[in-house]
CHARMM-style PDB file with segment names, atoms N, HN, CA, C and O in Angstrom:
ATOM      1  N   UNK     1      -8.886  10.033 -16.603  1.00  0.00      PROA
ATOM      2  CA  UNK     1      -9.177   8.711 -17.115  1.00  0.00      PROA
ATOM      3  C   UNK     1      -8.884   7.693 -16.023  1.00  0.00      PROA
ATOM      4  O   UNK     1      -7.871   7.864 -15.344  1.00  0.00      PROA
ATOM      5  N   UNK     2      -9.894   6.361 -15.725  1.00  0.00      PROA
ATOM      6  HN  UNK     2     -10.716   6.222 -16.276  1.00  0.00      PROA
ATOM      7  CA  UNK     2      -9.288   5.739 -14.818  1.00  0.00      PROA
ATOM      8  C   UNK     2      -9.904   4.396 -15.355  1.00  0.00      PROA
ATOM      9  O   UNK     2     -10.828   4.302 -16.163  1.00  0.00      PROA
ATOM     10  N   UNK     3      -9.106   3.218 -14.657  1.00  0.00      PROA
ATOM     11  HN  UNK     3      -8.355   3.294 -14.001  1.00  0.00      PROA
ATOM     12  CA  UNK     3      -9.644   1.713 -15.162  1.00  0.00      PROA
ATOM     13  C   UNK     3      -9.283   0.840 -14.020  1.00  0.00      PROA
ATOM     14  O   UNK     3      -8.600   1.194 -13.060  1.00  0.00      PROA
ATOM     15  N   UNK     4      -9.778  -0.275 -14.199  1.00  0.00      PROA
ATOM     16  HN  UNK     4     -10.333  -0.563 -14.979  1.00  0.00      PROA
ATOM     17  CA  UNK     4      -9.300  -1.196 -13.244  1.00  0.00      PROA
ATOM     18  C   UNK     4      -8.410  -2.279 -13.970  1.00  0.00      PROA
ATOM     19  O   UNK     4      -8.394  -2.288 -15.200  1.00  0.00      PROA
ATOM     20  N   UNK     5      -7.734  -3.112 -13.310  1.00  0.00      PROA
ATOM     21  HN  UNK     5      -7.747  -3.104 -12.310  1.00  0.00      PROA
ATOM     22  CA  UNK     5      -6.268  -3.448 -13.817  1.00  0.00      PROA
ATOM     23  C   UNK     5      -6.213  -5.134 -12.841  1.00  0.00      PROA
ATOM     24  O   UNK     5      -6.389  -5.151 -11.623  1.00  0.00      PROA
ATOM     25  N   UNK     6      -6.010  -6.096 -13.458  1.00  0.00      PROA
ATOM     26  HN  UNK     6      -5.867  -6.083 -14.447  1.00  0.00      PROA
ATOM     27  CA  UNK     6      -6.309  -7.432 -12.084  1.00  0.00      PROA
ATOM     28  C   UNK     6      -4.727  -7.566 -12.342  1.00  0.00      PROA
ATOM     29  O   UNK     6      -4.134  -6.976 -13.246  1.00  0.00      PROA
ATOM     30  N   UNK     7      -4.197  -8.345 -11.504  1.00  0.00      PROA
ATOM     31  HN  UNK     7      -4.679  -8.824 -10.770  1.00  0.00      PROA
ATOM     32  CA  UNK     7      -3.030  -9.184 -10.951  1.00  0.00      PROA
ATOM     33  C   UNK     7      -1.394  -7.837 -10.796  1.00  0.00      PROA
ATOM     34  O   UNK     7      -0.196  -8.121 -10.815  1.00  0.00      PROA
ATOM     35  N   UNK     8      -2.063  -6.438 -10.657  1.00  0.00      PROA
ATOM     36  HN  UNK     8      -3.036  -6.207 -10.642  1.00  0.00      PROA
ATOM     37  CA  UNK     8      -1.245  -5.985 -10.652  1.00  0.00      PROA
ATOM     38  C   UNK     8      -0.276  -6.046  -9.628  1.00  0.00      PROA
ATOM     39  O   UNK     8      -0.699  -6.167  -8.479  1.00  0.00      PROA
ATOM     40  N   UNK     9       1.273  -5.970  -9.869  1.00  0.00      PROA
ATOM     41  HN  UNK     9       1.618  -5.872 -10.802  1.00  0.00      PROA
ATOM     42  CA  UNK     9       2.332  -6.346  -9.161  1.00  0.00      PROA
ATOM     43  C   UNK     9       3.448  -5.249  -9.019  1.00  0.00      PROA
ATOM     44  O   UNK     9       4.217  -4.943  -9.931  1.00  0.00      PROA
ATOM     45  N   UNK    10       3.437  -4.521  -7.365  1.00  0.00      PROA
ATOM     46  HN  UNK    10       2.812  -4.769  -6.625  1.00  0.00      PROA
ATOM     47  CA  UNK    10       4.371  -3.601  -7.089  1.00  0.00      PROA
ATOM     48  C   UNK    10       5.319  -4.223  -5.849  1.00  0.00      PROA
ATOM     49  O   UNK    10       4.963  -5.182  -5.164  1.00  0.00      PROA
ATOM     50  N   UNK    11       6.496  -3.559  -5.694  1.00  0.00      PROA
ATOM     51  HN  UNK    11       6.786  -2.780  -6.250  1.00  0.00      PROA
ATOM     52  CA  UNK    11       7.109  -3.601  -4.949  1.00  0.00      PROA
ATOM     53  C   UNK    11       7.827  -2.114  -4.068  1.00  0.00      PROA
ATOM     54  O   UNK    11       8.636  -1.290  -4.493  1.00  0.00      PROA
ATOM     55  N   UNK    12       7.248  -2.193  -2.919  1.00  0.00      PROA
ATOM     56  HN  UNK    12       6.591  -2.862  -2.573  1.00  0.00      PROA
ATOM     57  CA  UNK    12       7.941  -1.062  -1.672  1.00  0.00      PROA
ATOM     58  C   UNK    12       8.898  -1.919  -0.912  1.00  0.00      PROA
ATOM     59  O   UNK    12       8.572  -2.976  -0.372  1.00  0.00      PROA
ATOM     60  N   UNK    13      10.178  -1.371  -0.899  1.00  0.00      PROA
ATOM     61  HN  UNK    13      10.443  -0.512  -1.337  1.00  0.00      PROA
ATOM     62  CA  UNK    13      11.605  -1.923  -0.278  1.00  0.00      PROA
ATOM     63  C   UNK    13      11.237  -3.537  -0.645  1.00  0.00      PROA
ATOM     64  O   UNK    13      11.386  -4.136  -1.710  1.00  0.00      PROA
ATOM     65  N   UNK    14      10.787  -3.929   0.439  1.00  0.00      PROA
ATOM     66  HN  UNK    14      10.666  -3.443   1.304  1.00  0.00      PROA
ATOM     67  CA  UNK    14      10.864  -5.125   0.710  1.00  0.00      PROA
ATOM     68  C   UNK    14       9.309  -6.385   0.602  1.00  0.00      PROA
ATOM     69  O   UNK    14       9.043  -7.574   0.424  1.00  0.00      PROA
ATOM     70  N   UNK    15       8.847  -5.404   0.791  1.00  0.00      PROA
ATOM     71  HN  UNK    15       9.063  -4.438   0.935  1.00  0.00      PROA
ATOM     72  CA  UNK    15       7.177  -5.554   0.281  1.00  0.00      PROA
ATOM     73  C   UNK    15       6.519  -5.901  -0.873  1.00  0.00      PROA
ATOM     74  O   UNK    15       6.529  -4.989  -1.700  1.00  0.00      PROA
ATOM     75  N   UNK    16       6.072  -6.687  -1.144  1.00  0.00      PROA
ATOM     76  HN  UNK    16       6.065  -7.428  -0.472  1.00  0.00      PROA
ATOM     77  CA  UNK    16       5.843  -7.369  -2.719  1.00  0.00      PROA
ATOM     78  C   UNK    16       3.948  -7.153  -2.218  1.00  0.00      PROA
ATOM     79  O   UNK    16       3.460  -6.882  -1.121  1.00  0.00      PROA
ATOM     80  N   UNK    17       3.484  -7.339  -3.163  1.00  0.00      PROA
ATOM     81  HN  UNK    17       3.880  -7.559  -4.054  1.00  0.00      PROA
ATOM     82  CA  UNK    17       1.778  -7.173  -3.254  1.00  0.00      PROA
ATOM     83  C   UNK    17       1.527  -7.414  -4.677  1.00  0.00      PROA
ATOM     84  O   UNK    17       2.338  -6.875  -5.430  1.00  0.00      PROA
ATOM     85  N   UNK    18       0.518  -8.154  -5.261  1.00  0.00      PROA
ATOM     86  HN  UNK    18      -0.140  -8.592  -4.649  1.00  0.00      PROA
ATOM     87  CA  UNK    18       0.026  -8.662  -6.161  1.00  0.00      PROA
ATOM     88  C   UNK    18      -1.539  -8.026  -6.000  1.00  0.00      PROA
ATOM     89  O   UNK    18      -1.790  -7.689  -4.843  1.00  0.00      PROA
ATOM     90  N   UNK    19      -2.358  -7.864  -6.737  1.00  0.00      PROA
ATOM     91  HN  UNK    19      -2.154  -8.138  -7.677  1.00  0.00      PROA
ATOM     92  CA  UNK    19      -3.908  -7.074  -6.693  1.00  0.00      PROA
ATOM     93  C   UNK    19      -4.423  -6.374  -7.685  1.00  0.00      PROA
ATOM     94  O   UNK    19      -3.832  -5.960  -8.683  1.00  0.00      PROA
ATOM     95  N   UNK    20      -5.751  -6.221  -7.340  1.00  0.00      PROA
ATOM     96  HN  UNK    20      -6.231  -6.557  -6.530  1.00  0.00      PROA
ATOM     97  CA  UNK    20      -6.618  -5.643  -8.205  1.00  0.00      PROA
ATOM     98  C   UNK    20      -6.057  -3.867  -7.942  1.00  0.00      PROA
ATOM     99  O   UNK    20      -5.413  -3.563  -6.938  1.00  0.00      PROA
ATOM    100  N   UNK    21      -6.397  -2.954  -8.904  1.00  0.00      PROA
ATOM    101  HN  UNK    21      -6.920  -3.201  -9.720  1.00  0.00      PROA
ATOM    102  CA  UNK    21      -5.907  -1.782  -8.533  1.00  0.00      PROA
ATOM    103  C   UNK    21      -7.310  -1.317  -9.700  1.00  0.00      PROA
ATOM    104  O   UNK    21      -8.061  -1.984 -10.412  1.00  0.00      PROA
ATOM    105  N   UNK    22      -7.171   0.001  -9.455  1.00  0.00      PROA
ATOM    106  HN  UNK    22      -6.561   0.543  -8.877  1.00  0.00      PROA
ATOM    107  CA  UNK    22      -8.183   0.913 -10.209  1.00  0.00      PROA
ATOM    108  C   UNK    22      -6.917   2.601 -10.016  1.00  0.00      PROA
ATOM    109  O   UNK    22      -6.376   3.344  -9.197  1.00  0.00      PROA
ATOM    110  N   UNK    23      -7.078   2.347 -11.333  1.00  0.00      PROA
ATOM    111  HN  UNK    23      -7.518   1.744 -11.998  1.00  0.00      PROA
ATOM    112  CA  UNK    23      -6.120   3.898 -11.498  1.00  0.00      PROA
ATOM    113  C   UNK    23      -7.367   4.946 -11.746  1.00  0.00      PROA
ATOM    114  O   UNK    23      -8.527   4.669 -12.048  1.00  0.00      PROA
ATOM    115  N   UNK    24      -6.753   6.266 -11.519  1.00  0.00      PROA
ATOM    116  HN  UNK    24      -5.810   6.491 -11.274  1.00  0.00      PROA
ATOM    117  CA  UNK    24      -7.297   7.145 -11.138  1.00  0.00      PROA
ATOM    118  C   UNK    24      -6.375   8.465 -11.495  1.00  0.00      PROA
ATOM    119  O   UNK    24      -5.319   8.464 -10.863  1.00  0.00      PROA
ATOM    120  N   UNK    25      -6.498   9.241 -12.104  1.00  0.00      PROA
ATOM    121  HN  UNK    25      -7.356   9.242 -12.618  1.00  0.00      PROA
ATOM    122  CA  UNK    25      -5.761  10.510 -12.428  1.00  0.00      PROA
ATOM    123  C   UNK    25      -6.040  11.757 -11.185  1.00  0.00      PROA
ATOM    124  O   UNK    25      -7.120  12.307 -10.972  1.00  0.00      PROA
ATOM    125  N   UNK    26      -4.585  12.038 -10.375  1.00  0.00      PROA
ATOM    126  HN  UNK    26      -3.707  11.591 -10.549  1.00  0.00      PROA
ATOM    127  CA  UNK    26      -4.681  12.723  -9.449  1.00  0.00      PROA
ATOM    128  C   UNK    26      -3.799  14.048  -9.949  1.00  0.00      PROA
ATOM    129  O   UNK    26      -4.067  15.223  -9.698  1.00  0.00      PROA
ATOM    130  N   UNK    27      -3.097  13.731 -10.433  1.00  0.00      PROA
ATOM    131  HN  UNK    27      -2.880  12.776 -10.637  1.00  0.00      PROA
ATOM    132  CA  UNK    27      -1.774  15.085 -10.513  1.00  0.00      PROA
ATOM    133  C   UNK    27      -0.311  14.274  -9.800  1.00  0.00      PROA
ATOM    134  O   UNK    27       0.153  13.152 -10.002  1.00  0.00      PROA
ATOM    135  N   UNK    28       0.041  15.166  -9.091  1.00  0.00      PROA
ATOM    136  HN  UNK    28      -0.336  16.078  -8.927  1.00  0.00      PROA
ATOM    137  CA  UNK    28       0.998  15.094  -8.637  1.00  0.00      PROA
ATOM    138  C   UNK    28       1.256  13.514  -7.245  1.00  0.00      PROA
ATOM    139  O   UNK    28       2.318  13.292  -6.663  1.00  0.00      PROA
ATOM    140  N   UNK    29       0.159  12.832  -7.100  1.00  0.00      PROA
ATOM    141  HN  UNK    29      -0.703  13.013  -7.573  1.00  0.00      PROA
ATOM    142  CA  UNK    29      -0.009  11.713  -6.457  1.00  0.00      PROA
ATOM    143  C   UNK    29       0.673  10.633  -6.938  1.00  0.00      PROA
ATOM    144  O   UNK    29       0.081  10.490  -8.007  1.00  0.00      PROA
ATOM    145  N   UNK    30       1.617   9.647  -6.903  1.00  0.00      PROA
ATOM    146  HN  UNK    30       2.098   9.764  -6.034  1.00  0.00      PROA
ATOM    147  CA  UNK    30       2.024   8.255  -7.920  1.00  0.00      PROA
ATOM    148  C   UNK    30       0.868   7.317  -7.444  1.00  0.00      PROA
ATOM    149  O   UNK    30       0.128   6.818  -8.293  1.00  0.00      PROA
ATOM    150  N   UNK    31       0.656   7.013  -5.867  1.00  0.00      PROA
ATOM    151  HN  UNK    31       1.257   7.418  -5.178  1.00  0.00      PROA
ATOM    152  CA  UNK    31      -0.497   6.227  -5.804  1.00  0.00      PROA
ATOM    153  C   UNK    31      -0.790   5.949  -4.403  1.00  0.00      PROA
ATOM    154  O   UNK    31       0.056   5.780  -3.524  1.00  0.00      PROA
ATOM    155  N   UNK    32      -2.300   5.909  -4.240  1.00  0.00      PROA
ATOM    156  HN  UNK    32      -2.986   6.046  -4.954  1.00  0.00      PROA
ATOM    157  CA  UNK    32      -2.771   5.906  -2.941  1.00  0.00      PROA
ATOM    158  C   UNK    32      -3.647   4.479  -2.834  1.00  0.00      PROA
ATOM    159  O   UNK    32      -4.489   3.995  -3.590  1.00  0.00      PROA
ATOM    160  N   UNK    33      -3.071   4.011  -1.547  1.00  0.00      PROA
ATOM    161  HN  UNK    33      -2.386   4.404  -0.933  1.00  0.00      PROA
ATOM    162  CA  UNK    33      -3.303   2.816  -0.995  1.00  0.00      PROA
ATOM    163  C   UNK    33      -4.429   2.671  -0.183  1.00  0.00      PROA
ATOM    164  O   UNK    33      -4.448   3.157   0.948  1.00  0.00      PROA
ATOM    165  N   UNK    34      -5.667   1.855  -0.799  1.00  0.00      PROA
ATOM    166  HN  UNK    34      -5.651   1.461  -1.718  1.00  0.00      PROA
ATOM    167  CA  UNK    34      -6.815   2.127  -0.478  1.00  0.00      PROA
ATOM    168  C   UNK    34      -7.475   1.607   0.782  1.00  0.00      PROA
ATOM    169  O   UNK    34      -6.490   1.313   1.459  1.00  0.00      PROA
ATOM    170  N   UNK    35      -8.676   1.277   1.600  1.00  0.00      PROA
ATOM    171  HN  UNK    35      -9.476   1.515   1.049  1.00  0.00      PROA
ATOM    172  CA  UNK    35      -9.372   0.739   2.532  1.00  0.00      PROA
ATOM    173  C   UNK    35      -9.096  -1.083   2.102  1.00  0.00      PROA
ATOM    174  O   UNK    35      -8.422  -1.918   2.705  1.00  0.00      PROA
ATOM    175  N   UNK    36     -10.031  -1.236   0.668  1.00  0.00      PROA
ATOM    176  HN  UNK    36     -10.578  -0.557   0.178  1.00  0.00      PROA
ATOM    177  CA  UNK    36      -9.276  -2.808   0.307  1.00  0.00      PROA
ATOM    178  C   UNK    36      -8.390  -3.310   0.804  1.00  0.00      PROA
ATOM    179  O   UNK    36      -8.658  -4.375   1.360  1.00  0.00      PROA
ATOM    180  N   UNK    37      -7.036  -2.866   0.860  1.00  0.00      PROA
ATOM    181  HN  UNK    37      -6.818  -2.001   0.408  1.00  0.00      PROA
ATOM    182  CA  UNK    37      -5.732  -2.996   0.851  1.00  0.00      PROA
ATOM    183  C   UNK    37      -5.198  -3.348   1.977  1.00  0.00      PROA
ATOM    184  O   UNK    37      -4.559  -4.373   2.215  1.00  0.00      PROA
ATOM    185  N   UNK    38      -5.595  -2.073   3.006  1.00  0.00      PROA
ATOM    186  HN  UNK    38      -6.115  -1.240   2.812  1.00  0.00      PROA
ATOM    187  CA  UNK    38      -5.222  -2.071   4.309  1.00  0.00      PROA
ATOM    188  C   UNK    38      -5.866  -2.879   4.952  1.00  0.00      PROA
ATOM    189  O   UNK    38      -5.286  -3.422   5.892  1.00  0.00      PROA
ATOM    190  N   UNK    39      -7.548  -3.302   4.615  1.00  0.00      PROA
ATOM    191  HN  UNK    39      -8.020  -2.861   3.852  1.00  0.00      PROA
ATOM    192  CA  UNK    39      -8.445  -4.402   5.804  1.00  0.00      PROA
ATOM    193  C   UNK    39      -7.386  -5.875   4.972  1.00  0.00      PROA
ATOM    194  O   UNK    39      -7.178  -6.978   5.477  1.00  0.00      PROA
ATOM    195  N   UNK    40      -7.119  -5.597   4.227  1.00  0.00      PROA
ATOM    196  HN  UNK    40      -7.289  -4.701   3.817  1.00  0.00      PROA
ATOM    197  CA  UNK    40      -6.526  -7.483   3.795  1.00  0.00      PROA
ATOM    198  C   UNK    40      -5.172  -7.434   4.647  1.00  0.00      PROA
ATOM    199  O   UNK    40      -4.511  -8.391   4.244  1.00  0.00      PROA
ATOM    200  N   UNK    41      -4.686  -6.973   5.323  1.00  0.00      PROA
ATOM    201  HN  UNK    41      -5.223  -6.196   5.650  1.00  0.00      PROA
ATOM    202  CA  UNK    41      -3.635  -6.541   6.043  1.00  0.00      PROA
ATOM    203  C   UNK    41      -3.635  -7.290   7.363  1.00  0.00      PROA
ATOM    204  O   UNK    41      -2.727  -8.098   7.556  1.00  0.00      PROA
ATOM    205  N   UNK    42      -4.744  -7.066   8.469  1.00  0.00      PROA
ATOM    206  HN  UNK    42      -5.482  -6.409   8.313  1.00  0.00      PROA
ATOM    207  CA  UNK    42      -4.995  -7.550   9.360  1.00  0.00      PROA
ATOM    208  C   UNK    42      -4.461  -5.872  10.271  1.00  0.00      PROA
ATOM    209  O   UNK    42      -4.542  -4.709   9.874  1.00  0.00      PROA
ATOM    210  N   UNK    43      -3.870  -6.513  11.733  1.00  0.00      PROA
ATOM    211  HN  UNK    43      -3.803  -7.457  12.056  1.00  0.00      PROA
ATOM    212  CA  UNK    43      -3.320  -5.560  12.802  1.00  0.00      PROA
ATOM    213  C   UNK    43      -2.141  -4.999  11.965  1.00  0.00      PROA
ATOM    214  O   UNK    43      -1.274  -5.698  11.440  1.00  0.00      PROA
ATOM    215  N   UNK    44      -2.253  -3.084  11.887  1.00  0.00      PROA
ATOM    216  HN  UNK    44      -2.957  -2.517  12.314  1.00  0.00      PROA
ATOM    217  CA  UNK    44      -1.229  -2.646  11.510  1.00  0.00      PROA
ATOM    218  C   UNK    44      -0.882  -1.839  12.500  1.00  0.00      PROA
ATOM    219  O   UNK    44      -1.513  -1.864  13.557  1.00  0.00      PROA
ATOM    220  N   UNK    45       0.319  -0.888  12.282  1.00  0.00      PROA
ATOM    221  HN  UNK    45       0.832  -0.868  11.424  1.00  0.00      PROA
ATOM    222  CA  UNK    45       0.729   0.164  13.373  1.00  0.00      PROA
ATOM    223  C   UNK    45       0.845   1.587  12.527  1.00  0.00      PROA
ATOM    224  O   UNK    45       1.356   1.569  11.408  1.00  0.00      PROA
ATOM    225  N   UNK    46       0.458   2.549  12.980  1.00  0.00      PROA
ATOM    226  HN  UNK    46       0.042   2.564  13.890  1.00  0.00      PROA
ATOM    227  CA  UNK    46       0.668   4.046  12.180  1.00  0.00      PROA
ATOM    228  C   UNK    46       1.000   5.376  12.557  1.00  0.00      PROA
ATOM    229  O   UNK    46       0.397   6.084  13.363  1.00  0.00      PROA
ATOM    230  N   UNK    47       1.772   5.581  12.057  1.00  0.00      PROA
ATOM    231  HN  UNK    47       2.262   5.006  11.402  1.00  0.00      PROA
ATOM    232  CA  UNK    47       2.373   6.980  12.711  1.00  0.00      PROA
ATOM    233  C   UNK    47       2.291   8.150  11.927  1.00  0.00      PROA
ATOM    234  O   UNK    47       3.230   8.561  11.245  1.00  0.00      PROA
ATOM    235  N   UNK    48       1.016   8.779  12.022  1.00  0.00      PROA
ATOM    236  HN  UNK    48       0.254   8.445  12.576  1.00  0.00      PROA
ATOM    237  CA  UNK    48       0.800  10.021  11.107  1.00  0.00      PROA
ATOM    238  C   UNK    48       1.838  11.514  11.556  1.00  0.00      PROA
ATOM    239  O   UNK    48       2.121  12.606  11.063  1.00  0.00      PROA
ATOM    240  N   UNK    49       2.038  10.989  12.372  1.00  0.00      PROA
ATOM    241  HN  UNK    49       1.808  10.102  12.772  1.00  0.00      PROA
ATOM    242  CA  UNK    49       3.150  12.329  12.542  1.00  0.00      PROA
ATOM    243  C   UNK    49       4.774  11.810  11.892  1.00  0.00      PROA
ATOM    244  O   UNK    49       5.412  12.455  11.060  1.00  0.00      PROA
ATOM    245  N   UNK    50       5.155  10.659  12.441  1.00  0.00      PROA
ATOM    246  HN  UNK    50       4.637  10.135  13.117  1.00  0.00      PROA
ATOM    247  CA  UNK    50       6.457  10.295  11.573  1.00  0.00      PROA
ATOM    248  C   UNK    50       6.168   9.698  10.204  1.00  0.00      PROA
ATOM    249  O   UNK    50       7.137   9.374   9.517  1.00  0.00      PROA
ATOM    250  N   UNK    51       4.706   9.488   9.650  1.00  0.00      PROA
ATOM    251  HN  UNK    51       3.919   9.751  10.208  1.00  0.00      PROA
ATOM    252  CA  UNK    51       4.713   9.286   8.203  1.00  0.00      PROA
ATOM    253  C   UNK    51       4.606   7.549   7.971  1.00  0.00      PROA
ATOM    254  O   UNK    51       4.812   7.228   6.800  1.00  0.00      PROA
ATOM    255  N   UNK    52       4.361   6.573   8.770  1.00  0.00      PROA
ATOM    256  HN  UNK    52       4.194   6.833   9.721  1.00  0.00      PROA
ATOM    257  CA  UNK    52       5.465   5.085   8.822  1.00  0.00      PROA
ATOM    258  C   UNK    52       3.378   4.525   8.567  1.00  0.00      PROA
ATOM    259  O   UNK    52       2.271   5.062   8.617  1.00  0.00      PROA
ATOM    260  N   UNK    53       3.994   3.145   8.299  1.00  0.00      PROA
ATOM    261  HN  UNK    53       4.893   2.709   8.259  1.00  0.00      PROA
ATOM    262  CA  UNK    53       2.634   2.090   8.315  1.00  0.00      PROA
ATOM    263  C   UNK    53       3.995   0.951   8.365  1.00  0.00      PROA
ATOM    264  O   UNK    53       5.031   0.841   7.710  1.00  0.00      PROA
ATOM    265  N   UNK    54       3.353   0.169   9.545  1.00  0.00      PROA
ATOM    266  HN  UNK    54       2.511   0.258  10.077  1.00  0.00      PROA
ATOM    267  CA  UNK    54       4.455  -1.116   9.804  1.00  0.00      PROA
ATOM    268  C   UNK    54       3.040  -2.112   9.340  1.00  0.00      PROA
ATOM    269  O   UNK    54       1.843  -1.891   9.522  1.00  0.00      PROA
ATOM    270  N   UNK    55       3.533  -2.929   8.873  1.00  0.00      PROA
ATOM    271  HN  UNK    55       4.506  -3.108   8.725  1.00  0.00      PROA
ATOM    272  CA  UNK    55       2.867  -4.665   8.581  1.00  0.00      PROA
ATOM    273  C   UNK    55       3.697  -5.836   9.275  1.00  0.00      PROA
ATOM    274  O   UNK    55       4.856  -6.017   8.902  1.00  0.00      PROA
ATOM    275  N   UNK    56       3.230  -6.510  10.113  1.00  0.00      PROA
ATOM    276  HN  UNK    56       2.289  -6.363  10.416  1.00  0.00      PROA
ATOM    277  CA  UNK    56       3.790  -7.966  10.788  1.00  0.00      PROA
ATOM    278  C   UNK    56       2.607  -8.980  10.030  1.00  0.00      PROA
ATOM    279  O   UNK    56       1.415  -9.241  10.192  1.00  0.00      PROA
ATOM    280  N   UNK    57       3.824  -9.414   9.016  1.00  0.00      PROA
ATOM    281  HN  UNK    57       4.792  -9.202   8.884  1.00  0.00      PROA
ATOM    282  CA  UNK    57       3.490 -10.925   7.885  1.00  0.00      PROA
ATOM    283  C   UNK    57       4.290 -12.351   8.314  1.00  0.00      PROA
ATOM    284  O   UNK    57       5.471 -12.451   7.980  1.00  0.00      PROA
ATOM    285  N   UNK    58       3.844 -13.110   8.825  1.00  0.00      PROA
ATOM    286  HN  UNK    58       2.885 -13.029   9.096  1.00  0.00      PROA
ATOM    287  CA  UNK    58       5.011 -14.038   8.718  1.00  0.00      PROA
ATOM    288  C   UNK    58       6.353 -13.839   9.606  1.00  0.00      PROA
ATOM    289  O   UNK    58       7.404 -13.645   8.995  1.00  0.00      PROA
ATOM    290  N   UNK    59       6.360 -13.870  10.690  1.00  0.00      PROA
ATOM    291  HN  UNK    59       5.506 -14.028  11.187  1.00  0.00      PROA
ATOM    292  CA  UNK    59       7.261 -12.798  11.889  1.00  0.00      PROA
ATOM    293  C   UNK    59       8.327 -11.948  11.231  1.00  0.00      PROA
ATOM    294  O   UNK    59       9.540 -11.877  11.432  1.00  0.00      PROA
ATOM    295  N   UNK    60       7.648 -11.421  10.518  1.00  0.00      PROA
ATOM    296  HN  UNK    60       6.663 -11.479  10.354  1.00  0.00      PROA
ATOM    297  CA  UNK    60       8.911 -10.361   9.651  1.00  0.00      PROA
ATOM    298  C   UNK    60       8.089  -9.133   9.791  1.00  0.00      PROA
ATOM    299  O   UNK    60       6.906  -9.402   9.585  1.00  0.00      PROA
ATOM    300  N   UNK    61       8.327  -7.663  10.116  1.00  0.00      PROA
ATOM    301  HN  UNK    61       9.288  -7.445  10.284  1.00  0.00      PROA
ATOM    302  CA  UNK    61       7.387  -6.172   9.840  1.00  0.00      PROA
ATOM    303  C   UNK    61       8.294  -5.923   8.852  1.00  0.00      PROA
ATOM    304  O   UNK    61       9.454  -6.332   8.891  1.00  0.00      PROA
ATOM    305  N   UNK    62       7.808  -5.249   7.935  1.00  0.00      PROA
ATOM    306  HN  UNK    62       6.866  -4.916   7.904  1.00  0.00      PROA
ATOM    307  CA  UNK    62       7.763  -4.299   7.021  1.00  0.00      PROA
ATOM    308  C   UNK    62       7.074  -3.355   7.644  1.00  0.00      PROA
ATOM    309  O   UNK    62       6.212  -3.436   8.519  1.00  0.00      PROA
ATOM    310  N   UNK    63       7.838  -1.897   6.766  1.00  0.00      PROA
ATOM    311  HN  UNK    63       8.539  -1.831   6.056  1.00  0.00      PROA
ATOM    312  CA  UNK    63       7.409  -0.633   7.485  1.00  0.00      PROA
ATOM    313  C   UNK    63       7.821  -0.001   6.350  1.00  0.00      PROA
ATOM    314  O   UNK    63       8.924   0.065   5.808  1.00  0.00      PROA
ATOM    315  N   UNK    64       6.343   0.627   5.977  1.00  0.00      PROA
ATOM    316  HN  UNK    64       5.447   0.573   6.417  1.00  0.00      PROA
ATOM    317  CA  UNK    64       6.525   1.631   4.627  1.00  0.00      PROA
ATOM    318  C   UNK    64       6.320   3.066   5.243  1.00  0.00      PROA
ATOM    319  O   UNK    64       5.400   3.361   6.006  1.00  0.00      PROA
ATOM    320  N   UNK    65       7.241   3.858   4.832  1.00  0.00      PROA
ATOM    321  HN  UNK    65       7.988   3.619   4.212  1.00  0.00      PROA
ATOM    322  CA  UNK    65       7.575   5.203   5.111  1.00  0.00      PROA
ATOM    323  C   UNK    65       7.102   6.288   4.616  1.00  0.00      PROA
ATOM    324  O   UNK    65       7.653   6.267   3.515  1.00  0.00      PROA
ATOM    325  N   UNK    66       6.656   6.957   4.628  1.00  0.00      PROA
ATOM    326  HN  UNK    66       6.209   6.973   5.522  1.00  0.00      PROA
ATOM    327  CA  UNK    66       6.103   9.053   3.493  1.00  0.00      PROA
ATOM    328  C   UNK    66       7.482   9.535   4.061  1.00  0.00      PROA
ATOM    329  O   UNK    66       8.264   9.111   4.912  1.00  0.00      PROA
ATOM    330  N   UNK    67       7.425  10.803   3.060  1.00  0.00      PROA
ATOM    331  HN  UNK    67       6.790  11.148   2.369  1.00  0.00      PROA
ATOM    332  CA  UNK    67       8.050  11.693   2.997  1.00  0.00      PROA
ATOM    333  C   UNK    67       7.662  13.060   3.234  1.00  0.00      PROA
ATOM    334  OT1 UNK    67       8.490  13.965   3.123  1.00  0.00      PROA
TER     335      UNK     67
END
């Protein structure tokens, strides 16, 4: 089952985001962060081997982590 959802509001550590979302039934996934998401972002940094996505907002980075 999946829907779309407006003004939805999460928080990672320190990271706040407000947005449109569209859920989607994966299994074992909580939630994947789409193309949308990342182009509203601007210049990011990524480290597919250490898992990291850094964001520079406002001279502050945030850096969301995998496991």
């Amino acid at each position: 089952m999946w829907g779309g959802h407006e003004n939805v509001r999460f928080q990672l550590g320190d990271y706040h985001l407000k947005t449109h979302m569209v859920t989607i039934y994966m299994g074992g996934c909580d939630m994947v962060l789409g193309v949308e998401w990342i182009q509203s972002l601007g210049p990011i940094t990524m480290d597919f081997k250490e898992l990291y996505l850094s964001i520079s907002q406002a001279s502050y980075t945030h850096t969301l982590k995998g496991f």
